[in-house]
N, CA, C and O atoms as a DFTB+ gen file, in Angstrom:
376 C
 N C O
     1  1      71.184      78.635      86.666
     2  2      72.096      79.608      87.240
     3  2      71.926      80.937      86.501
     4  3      71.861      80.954      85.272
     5  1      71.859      81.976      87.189
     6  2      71.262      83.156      86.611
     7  2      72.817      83.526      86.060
     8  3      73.779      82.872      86.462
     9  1      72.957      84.556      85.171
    10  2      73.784      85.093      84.477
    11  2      74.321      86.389      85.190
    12  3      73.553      87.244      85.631
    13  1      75.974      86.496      85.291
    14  2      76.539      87.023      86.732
    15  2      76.243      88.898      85.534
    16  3      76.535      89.049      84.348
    17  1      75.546      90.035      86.586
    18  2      75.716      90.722      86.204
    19  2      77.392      91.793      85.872
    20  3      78.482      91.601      86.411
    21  1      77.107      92.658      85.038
    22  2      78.456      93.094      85.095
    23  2      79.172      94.198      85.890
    24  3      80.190      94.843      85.642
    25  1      78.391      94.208      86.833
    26  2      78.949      94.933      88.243
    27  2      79.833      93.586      88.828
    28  3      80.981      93.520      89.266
    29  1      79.158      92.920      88.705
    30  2      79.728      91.310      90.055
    31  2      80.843      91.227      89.257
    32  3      81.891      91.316      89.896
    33  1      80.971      91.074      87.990
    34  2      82.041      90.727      87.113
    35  2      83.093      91.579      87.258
    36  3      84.177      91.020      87.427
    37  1      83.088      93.293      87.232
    38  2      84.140      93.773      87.549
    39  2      84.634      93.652      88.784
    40  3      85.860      93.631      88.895
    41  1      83.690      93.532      90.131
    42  2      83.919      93.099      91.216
    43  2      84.830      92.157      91.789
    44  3      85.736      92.228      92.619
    45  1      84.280      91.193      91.050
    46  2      85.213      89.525      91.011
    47  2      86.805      89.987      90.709
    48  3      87.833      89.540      91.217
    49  1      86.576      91.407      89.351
    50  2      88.354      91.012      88.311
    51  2      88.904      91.525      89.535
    52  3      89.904      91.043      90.067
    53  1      87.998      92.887      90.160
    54  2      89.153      94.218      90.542
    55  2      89.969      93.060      92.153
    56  3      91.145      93.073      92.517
    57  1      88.566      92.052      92.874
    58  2      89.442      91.812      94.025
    59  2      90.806      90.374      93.403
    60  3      91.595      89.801      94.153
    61  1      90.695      90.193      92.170
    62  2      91.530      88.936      91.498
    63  2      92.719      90.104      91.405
    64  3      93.831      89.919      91.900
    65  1      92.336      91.357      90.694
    66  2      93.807      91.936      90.486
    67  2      94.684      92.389      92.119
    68  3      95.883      92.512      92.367
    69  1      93.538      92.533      92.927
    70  2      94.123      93.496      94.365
    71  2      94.623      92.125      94.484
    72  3      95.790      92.108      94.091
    73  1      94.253      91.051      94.835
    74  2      94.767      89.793      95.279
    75  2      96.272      89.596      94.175
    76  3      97.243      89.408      94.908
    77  1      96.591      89.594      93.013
    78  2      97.749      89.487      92.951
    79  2      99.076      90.839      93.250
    80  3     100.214      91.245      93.483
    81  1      98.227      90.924      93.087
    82  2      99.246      92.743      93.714
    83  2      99.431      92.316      94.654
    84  3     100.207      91.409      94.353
    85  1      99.296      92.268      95.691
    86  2      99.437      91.837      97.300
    87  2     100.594      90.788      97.127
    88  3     101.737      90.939      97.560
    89  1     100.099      89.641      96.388
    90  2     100.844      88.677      96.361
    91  2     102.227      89.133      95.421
    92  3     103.189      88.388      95.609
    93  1     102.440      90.200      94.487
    94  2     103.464      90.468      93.649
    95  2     104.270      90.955      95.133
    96  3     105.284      90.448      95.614
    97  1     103.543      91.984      95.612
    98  2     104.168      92.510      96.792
    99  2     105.262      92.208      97.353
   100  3     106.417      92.632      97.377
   101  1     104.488      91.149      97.931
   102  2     104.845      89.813      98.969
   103  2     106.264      89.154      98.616
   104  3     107.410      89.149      99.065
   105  1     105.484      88.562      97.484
   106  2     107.021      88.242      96.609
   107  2     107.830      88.575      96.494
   108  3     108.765      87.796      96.679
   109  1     108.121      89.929      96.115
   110  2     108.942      90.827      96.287
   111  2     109.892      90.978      97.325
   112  3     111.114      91.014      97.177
   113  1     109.067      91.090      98.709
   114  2     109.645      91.824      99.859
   115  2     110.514      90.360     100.432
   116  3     111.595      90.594     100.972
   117  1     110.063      88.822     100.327
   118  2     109.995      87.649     100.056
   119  2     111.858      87.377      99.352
   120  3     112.746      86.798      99.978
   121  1     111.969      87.859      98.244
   122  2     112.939      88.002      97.670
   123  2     114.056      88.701      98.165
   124  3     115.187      88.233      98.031
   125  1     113.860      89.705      98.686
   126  2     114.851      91.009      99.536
   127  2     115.080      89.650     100.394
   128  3     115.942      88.787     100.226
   129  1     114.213      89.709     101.208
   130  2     114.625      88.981     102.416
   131  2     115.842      88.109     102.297
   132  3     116.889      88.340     102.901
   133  1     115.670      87.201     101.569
   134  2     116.003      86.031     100.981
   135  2     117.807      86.384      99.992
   136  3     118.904      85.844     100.132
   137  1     117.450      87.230      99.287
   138  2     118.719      88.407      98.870
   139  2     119.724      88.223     100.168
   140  3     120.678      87.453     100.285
   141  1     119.242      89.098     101.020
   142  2     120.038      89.402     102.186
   143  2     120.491      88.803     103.171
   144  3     121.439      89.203     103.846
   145  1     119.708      87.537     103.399
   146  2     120.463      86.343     104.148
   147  2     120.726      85.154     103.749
   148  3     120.494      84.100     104.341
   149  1     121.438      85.388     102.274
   150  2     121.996      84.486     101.220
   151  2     121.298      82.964     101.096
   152  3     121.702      81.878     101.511
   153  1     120.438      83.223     100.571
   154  2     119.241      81.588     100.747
   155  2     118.776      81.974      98.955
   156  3     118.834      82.966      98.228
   157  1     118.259      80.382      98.816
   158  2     117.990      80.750      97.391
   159  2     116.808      81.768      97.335
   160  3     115.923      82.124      98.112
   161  1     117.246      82.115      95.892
   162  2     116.063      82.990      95.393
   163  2     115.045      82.897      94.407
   164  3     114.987      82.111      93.462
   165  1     114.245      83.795      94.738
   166  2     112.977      83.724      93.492
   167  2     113.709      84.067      92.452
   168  3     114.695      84.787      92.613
   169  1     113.320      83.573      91.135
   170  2     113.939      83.865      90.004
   171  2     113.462      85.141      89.039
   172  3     112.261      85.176      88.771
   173  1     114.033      85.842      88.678
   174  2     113.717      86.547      87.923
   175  2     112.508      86.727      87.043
   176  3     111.731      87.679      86.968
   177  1     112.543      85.317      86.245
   178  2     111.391      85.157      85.222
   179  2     110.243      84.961      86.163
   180  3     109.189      84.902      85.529
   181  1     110.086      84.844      87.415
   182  2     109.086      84.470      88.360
   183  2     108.588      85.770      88.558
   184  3     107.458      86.174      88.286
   185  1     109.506      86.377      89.044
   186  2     108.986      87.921      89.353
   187  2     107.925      88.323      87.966
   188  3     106.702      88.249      87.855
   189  1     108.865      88.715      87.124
   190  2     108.545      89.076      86.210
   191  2     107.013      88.461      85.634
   192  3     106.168      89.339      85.458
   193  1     106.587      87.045      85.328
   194  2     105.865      86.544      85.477
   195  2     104.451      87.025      86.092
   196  3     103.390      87.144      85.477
   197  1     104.692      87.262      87.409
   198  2     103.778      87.670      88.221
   199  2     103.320      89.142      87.769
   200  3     102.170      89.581      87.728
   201  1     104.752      89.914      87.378
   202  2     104.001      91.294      86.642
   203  2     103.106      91.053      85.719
   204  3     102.008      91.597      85.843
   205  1     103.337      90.264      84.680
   206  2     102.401      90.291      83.631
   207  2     101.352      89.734      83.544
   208  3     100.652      90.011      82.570
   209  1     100.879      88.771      84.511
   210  2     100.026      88.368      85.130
   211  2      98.865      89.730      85.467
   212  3      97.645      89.661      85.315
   213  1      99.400      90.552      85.801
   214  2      98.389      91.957      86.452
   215  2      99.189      92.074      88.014
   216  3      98.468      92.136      89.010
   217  1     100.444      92.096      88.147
   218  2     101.036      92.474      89.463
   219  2     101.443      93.173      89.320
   220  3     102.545      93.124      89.865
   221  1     101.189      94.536      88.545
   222  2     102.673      95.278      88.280
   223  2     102.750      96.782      89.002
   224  3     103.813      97.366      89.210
   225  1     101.578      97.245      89.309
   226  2     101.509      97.719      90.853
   227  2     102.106      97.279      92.181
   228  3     102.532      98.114      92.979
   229  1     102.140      95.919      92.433
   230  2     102.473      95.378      93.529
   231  2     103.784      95.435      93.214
   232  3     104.526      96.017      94.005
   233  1     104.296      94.893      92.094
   234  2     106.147      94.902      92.465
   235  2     106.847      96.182      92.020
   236  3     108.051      96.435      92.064
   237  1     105.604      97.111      91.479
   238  2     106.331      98.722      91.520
   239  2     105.844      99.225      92.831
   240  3     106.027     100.437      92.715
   241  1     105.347      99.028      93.981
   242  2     105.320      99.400      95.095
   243  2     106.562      98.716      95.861
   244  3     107.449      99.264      96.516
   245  1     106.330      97.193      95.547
   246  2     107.587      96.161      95.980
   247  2     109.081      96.689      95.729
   248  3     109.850      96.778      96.686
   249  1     109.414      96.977      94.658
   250  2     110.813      98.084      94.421
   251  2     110.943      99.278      95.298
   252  3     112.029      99.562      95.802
   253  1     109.826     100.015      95.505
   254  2     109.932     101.143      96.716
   255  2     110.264     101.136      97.841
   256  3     111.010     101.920      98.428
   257  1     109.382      99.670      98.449
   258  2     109.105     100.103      99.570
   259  2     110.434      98.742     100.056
   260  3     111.176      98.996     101.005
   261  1     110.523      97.901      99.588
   262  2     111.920      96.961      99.599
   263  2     113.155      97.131      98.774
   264  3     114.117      96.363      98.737
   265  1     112.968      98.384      98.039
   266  2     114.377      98.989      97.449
   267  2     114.911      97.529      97.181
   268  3     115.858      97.006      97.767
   269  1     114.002      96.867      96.021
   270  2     114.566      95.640      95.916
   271  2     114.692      95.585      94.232
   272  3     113.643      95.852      93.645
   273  1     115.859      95.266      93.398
   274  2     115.199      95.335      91.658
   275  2     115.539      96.531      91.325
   276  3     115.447      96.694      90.108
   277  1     115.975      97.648      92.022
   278  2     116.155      98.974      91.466
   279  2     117.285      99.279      90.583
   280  3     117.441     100.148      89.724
   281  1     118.058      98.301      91.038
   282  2     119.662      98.779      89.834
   283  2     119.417      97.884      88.375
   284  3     120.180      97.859      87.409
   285  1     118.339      97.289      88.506
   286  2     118.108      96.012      87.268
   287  2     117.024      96.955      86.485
   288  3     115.956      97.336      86.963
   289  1     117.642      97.317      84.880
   290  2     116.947      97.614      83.842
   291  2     115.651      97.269      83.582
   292  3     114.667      97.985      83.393
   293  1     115.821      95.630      83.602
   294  2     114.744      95.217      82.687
   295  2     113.380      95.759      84.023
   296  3     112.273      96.233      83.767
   297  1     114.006      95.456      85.472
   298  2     112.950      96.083      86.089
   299  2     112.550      97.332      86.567
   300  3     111.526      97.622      87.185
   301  1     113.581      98.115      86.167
   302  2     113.340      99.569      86.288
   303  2     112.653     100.369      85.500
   304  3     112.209     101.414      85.975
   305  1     112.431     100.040      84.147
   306  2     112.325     100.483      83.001
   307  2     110.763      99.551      82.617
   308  3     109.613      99.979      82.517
   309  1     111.254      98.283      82.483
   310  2     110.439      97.368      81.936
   311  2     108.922      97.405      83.268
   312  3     107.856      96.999      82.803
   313  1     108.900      97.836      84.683
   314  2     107.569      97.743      85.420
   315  2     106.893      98.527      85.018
   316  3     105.785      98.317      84.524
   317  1     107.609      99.939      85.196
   318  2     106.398     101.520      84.489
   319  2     105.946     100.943      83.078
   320  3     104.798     101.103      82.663
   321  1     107.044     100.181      82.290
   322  2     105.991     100.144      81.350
   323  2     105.018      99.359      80.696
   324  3     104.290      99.558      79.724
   325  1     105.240      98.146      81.699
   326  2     103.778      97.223      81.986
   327  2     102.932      97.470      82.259
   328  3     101.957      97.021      81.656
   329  1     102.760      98.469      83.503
   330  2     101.903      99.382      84.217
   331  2     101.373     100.269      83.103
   332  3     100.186      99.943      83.065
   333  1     101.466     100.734      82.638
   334  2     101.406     101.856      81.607
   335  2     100.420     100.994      80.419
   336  3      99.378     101.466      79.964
   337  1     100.872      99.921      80.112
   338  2     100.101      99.162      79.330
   339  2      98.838      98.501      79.377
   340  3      97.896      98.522      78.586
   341  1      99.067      97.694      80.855
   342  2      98.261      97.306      81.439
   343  2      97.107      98.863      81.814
   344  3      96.006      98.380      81.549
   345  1      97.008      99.416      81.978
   346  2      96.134     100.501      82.206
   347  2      95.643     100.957      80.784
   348  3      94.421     101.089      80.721
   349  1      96.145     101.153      79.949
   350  2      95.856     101.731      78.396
   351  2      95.295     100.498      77.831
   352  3      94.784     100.594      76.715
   353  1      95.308      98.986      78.605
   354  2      94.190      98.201      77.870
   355  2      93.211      97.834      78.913
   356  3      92.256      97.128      78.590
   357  1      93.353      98.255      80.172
   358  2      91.921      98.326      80.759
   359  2      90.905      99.418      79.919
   360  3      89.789      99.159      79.467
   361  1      91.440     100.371      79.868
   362  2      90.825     101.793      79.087
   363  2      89.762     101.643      78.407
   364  3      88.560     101.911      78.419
   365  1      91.021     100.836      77.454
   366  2      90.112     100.464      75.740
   367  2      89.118      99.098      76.590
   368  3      88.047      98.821      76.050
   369  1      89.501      98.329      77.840
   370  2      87.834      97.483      77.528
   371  2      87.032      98.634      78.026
   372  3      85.827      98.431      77.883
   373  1      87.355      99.889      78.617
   374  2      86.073     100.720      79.181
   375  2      84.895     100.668      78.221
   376  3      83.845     101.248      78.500
């Protein structure tokens, strides 16, 4: 088996990260739903979870665009600055 070059390799991460973003998304909008016609819910540490995973684009789009998580600290505060992190250690693997 030949040895995967490192184009294919960033290739592989970037559609693994678009793929959980989507899915943080999802989750997200998933949760509203679910919020609003009183059925159980995703849990917090789940959400959250999925941010640190590399979703944290998806559920800072997910707060926007489902105005869902916005009055909650830890996620108001605490997504920008996952995001923020998560980007300042892609950097450093540049």
């Amino acid at each position: 088996m030949a040895v995967m070059a490192q184009e294919e390799m960033i290739h592989i991460a970037l559609i693994g990260w678009a793929c959980i973003n989507v899915l943080t998304f999802l989750v997200f909008g998933v949760d509203k739903y679910k919020a609003r016609h009183s059925r159980r819910r995703i849990s917090e540490a789940a959400l959250l979870g999925l941010v640190l995973i590399g979703g944290s684009v998806g559920a800072w789009l997910g707060m926007l665009v489902w105005h869902h998580k916005t009055k909650h600290r830890k996620f108001r505060f605490g997504i920008p600055f996952i995001l923020l992190a998560q980007l300042a250690a892609a950097l450093m693997m540049m």
